[in-house]
C-alpha positions as CSV (number, residue, x, y, z in Angstrom):
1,X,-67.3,-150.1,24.8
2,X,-70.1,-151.0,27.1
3,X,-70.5,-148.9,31.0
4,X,-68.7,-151.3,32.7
5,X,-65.8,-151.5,30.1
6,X,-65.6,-147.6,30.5
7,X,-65.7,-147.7,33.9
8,X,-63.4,-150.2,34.6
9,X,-60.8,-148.3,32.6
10,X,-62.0,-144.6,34.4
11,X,-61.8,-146.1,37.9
12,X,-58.6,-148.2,36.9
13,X,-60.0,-151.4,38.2
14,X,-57.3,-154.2,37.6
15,X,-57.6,-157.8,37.8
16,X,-58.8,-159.7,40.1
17,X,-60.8,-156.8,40.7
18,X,-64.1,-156.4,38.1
19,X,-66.9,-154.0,37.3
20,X,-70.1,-155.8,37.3
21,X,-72.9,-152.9,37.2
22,X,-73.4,-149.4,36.3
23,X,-76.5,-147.8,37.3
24,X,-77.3,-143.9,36.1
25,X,-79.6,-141.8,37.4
26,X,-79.4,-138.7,35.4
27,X,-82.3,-137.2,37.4
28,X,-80.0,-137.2,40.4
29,X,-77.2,-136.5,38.7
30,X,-75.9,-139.7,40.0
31,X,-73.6,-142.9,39.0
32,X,-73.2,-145.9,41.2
33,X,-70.8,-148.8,40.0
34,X,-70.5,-152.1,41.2
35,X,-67.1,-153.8,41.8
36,X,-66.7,-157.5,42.9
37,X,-63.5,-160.1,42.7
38,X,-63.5,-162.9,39.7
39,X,-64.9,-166.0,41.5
40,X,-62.5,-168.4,43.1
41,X,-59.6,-165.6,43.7
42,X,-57.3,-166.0,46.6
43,X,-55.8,-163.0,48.2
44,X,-52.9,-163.2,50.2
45,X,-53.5,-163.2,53.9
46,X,-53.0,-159.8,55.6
47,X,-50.9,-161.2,58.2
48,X,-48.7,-163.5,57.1
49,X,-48.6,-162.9,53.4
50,X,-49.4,-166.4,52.3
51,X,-52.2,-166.6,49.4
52,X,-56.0,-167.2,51.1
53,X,-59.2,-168.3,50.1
54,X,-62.0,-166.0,50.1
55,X,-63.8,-167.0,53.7
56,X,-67.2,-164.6,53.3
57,X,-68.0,-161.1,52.7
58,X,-68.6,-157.7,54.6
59,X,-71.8,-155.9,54.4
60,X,-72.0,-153.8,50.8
61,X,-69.6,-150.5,51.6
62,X,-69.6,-147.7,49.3
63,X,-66.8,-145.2,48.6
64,X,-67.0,-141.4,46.4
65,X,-65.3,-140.8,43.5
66,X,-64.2,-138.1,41.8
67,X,-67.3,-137.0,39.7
68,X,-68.2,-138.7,36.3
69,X,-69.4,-135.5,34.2
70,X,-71.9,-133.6,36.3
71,X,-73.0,-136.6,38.3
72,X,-71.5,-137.9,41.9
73,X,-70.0,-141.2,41.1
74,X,-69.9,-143.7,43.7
75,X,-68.3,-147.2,44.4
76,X,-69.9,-150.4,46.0
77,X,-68.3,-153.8,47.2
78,X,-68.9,-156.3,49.3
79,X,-65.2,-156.8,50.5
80,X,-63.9,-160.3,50.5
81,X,-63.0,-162.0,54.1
82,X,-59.9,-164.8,54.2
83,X,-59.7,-167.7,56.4
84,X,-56.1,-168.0,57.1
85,X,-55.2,-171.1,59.3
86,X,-52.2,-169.2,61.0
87,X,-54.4,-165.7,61.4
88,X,-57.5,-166.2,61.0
89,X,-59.9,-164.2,59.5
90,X,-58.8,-161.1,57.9
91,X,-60.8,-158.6,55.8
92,X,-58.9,-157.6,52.1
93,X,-58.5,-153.6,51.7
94,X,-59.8,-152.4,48.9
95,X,-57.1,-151.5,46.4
96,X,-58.8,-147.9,45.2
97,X,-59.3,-146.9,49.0
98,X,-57.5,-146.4,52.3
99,X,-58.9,-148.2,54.9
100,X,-61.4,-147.1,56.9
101,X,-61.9,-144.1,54.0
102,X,-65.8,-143.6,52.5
103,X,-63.9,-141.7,49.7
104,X,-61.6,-143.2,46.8
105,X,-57.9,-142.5,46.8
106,X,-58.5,-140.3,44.0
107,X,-61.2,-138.3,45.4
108,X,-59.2,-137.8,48.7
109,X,-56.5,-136.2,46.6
110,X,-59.1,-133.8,45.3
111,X,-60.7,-133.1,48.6
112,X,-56.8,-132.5,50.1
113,X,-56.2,-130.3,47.0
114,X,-58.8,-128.3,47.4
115,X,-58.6,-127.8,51.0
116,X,-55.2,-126.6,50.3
117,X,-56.8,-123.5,48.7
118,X,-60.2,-122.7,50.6
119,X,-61.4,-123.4,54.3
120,X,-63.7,-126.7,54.8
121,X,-66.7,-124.7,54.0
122,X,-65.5,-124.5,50.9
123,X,-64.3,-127.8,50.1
124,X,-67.8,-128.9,51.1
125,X,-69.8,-126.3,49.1
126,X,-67.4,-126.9,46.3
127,X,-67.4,-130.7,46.2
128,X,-70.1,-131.4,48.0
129,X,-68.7,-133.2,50.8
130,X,-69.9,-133.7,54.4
131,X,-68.6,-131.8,57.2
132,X,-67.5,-135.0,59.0
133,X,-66.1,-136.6,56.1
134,X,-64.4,-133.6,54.6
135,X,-62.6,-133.7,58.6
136,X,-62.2,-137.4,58.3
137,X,-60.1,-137.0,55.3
138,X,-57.9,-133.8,56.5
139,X,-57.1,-135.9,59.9
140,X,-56.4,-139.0,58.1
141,X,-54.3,-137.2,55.7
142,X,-52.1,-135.7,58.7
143,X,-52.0,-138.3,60.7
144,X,-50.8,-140.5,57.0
145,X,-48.2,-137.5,57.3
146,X,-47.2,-137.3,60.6
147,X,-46.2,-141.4,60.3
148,X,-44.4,-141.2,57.0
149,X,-42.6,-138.3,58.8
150,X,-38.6,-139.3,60.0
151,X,-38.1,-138.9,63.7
152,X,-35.6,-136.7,64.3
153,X,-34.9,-133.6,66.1
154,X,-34.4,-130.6,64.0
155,X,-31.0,-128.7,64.7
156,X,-32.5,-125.4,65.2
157,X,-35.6,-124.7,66.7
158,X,-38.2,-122.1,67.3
159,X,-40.7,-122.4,70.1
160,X,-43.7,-119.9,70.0
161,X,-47.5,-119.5,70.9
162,X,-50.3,-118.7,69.2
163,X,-54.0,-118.4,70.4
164,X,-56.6,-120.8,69.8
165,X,-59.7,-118.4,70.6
166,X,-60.2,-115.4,73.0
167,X,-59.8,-115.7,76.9
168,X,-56.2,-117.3,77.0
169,X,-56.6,-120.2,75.1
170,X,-53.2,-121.2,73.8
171,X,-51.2,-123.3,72.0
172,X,-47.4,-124.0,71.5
173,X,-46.1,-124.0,67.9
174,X,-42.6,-125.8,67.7
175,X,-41.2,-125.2,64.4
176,X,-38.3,-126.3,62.4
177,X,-36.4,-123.0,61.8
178,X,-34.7,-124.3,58.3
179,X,-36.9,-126.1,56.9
180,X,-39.7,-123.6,57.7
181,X,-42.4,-126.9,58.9
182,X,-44.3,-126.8,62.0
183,X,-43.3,-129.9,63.7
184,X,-46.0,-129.8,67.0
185,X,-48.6,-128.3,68.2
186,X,-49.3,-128.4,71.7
187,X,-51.7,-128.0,74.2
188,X,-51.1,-124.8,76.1
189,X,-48.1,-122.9,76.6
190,X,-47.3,-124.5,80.3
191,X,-43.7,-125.7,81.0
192,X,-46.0,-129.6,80.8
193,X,-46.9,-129.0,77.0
194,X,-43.5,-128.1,75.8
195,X,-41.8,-130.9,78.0
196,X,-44.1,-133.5,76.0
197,X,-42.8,-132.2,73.1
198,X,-39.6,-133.2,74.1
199,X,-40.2,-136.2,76.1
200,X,-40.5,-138.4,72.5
201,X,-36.6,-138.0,72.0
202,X,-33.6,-139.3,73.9
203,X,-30.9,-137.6,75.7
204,X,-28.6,-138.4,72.9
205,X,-31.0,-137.0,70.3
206,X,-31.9,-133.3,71.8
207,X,-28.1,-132.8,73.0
208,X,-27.9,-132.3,68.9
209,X,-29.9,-129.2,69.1
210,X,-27.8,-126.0,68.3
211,X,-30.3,-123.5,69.6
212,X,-33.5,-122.8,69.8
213,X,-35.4,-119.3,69.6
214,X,-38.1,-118.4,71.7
215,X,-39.6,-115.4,73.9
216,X,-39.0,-114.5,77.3
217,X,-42.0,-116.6,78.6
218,X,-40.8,-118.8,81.9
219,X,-42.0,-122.0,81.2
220,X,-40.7,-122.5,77.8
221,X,-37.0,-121.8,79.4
222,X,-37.6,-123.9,82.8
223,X,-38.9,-127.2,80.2
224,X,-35.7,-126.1,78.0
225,X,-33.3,-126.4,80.9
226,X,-35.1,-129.6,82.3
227,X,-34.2,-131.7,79.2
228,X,-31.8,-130.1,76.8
229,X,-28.3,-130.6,77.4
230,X,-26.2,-127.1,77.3
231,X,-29.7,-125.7,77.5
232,X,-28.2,-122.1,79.0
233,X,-26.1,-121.9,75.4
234,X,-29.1,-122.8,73.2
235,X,-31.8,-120.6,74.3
236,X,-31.7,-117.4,71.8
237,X,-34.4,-115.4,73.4
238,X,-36.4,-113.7,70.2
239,X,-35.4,-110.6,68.8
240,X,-38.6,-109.1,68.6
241,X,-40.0,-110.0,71.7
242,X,-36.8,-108.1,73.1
243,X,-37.5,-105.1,71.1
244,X,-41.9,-105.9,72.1
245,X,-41.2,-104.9,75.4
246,X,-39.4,-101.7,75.3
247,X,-41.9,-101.1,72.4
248,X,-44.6,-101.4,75.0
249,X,-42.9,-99.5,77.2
250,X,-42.8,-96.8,75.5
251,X,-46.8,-96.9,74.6
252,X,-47.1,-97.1,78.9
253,X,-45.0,-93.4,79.2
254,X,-47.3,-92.3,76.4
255,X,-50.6,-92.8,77.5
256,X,-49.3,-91.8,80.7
257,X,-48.3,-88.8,79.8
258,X,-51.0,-88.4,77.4
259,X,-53.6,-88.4,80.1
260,X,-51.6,-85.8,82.1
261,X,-51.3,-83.0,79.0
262,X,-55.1,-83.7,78.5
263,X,-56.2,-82.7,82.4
264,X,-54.0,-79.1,81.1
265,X,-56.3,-79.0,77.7
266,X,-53.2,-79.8,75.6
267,X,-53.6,-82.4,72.8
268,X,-50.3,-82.8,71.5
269,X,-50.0,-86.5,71.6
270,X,-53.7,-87.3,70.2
271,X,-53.7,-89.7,67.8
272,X,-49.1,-89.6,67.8
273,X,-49.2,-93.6,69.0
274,X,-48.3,-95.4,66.0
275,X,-45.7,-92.5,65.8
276,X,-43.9,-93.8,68.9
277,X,-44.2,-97.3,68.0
278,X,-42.5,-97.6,64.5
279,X,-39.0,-97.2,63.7
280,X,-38.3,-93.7,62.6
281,X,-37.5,-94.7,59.1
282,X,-41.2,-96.3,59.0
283,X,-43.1,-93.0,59.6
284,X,-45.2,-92.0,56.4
285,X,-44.1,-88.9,54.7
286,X,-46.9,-86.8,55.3
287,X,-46.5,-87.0,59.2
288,X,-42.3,-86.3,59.4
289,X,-42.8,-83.0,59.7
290,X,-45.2,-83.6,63.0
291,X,-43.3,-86.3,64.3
292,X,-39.8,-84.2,64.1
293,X,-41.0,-81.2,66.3
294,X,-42.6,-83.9,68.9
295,X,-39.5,-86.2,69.2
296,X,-37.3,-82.3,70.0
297,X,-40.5,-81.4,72.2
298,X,-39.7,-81.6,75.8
299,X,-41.8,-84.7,76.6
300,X,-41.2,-87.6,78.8
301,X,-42.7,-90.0,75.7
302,X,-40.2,-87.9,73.1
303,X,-37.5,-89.3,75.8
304,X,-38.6,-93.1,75.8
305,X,-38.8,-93.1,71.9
306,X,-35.1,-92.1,71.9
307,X,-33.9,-95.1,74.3
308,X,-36.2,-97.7,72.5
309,X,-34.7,-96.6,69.1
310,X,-31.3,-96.6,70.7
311,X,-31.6,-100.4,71.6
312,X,-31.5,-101.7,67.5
313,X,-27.8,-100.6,67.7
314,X,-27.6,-103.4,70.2
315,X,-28.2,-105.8,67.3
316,X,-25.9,-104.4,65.0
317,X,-22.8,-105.9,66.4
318,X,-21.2,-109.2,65.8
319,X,-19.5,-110.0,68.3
320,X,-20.9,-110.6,72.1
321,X,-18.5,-108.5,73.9
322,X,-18.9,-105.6,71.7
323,X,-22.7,-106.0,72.3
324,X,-22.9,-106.2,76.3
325,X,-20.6,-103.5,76.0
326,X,-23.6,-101.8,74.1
327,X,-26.1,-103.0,76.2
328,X,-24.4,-102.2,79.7
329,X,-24.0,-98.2,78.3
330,X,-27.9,-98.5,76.9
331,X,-29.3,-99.5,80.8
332,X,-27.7,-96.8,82.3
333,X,-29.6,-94.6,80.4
334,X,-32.9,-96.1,79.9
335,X,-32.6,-97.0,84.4
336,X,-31.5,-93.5,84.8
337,X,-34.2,-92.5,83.0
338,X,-36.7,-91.5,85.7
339,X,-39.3,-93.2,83.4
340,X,-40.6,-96.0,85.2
341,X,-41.9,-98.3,82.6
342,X,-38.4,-98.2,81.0
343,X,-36.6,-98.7,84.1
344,X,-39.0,-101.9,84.0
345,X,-38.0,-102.9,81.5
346,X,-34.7,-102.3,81.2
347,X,-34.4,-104.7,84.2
348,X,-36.6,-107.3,82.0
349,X,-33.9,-107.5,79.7
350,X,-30.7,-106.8,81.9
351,X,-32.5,-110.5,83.2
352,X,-32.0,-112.0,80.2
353,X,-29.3,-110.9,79.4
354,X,-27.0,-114.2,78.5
355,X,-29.6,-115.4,76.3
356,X,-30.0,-112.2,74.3
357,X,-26.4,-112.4,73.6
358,X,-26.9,-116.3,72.1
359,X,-27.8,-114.4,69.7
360,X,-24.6,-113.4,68.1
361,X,-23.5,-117.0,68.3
362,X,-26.0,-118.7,66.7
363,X,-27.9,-116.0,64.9
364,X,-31.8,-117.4,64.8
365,X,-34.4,-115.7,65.7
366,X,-38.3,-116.5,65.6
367,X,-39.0,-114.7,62.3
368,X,-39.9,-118.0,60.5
369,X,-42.3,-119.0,63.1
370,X,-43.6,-115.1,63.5
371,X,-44.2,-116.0,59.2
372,X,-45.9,-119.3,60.0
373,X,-48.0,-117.6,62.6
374,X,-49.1,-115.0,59.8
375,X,-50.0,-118.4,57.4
376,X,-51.8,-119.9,60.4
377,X,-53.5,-116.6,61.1
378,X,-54.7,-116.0,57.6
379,X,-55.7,-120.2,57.6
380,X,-57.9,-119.1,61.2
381,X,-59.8,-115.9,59.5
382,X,-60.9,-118.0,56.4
383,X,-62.2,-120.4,58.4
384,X,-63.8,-117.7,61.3
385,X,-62.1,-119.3,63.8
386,X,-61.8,-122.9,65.8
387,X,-63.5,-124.0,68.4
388,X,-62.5,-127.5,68.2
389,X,-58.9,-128.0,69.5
390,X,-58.1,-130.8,67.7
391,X,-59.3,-129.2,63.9
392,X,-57.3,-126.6,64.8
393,X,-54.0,-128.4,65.6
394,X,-55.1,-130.3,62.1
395,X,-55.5,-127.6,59.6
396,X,-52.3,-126.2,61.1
397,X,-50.3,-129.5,60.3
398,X,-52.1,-129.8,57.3
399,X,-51.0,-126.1,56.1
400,X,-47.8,-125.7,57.6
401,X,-46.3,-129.2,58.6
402,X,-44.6,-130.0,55.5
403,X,-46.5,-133.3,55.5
404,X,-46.8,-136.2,53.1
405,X,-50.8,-135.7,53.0
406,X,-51.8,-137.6,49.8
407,X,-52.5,-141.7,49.6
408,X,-50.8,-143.8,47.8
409,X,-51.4,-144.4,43.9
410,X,-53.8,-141.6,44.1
């Protein structure tokens, strides 16, 4: 078996399709194989279908390959042109690339598997990629996704932000709460970028949302209201972000009070905040015995632990009357408190009230997007960051969109 034999059968080269050189350059660890048609072929015309004489010939284009051995294998042809009397003159796609690709279908599968486990830096230092084409095959491969993708609304929705870089640069997250895929990414977290999201679909198609989790942020609820039928029965305001406030609270009294012991030399609450902030069950063993003669001291922060830990009963009902039963018991106490930051927010959620109770309807919150956020998170570290919006919004379809990335026949 001669090179071009081999290489017709490694690079699966079909008829009319034919290997016609192989040039190695072991000193460069380097292969180069030429492909060309069989003379006289006719390929069918790309617009109408109808078989087509070869007009002329691009420019010689050349494509990677997966490597042959140790060497870098690459592909050169000088793709055929037809003249079709209906459409004229149309190019012919190479069959082992995508169009527009300077990588094979098989080595785009590699690049797309191995970005799946390392950040582009290592994709490039591991294949020895480009920066720009290593990029160019992550956004084809989304954007090969994101068009294979069915439109369609997903029943249940969670709606969350996450931060590009420091200094309030945001982005929306819309995620599909059962099957667990990011389905946008938007720019910002304004009422605008979430009203784009659902500006693609008809009335028809977002009345069949069933709910949709988010946090108490303003804009998210006024673009929910604007174009989601029944919006006021949908929204399920996040657990978490509920509980986040009272939480922070709670750290407010602390350091309040913390500053105030310190001015009288006593240190009682130095280095306690974690203490306030996790659920009492959460405290490591070796500081209950601490913890339990500060939550009995008499101490304003001792007093806002006890109402934040008394809100989780709220969540333990199943039915809403039950809970705003709960809840209306729970505000007397934490706005009769005399603790202003619980008073605050106490109000926050006596606010939000109908869409807290959602909750025991539909029974959603944002703890898949919360986990996605985590992914996308660990996804930002390995990479040190984006500064480039659009990589960013790639790598987080790429990782989490639940996309069809690879070409076909690779």
């Amino acid at each position: 078996m001669d090179d071009t034999q081999l290489f017709t059968q490694l690079l699966g080269i079909t008829p009319p399709w034919r290997v016609t050189r192989v040039a190695v350059n072991m000193a460069a660890e380097r292969i180069d194989v030429w492909v060309a048609e069989t003379p006289g072929t006719k390929f069918r015309c790309a617009g109408c279908g109808e078989p087509t004489p070869v007009y002329d010939h691009t420019l010689e284009q050349s494509w990677r390959h997966l490597d042959t051995c140790q060497c870098q294998t690459y592909v050169h042809a000088r793709l055929p042109r037809t003249a079709c009397p209906v459409d004229g003159v149309k190019q012919v796609v190479a069959p082992w690339a995508e169009g527009r690709s300077d990588s094979t279908r098989l080595f785009e599968a590699r690049i797309i598997d191995t970005a799946r486990e390392c950040d582009v830096t290592g994709v490039r230092r591991l294949l020895q990629t480009t920066w720009d084409a290593t990029w160019g095959v992550l956004q084809r491969a989304v954007a090969r996704g994101l068009a294979r993708k069915l439109r369609r609304v997903p029943a249940r929705l969670g709606i969350d932000e996450k931060a590009i870089r420091k200094g309030h640069h945001y982005e929306t997250v819309v995620v599909d709460l059962d099957a667990g895929t990011v389905e946008a990414v938007l720019d910002d977290r304004t009422q605008a970028s979430l009203e784009a999201y659902y500006r693609q679909f008809t009335p028809r198609e977002l009345a069949g949302i069933e709910a949709i989790a988010m946090d108490m942020w303003a804009p998210y609820i006024q673009a929910t209201h604007a174009w989601v039928p029944d919006a006021a029965r949908k929204i399920v305001f996040d657990k978490y972000h509920a509980v986040r406030t009272v939480i922070d609270a709670v750290d407010q009294v602390r350091r309040q009070e913390h500053k105030a012991l310190q001015a009288q030399d006593d240190t009682r609450l130095t280095g306690t905040k974690h203490l306030w902030l996790w659920n009492a069950e959460n405290v490591p063993e070796w500081r209950r015995a601490e913890f339990e003669a500060l939550k009995h001291a008499e101490l304003k922060t001792s007093r806002a632990w006890a109402i934040k830990e008394a809100l989780r009963g709220f969540w333990h009902y199943s039915y809403p009357k039950r809970a705003a039963q709960y809840f209306t018991a729970w505000y007397f106490w934490a706005t009769h408190s005399r603790l202003a930051p619980m008073i605050k927010a106490a109000k926050t959620l006596k606010r939000h009230l109908p869409n807290l109770l959602t909750y025991f309807k539909h029974w959603i919150t944002n703890a898949t997007s919360e986990g996605i956020n985590s992914k996308i998170q660990t996804v930002k570290l390995m990479a040190c960051g984006y500064r480039n919006r659009e990589h960013y919004k790639t790598v987080i379809l790429f990782h989490c969109g639940g996309l069809d990335l690879y070409p076909r026949g690779s």
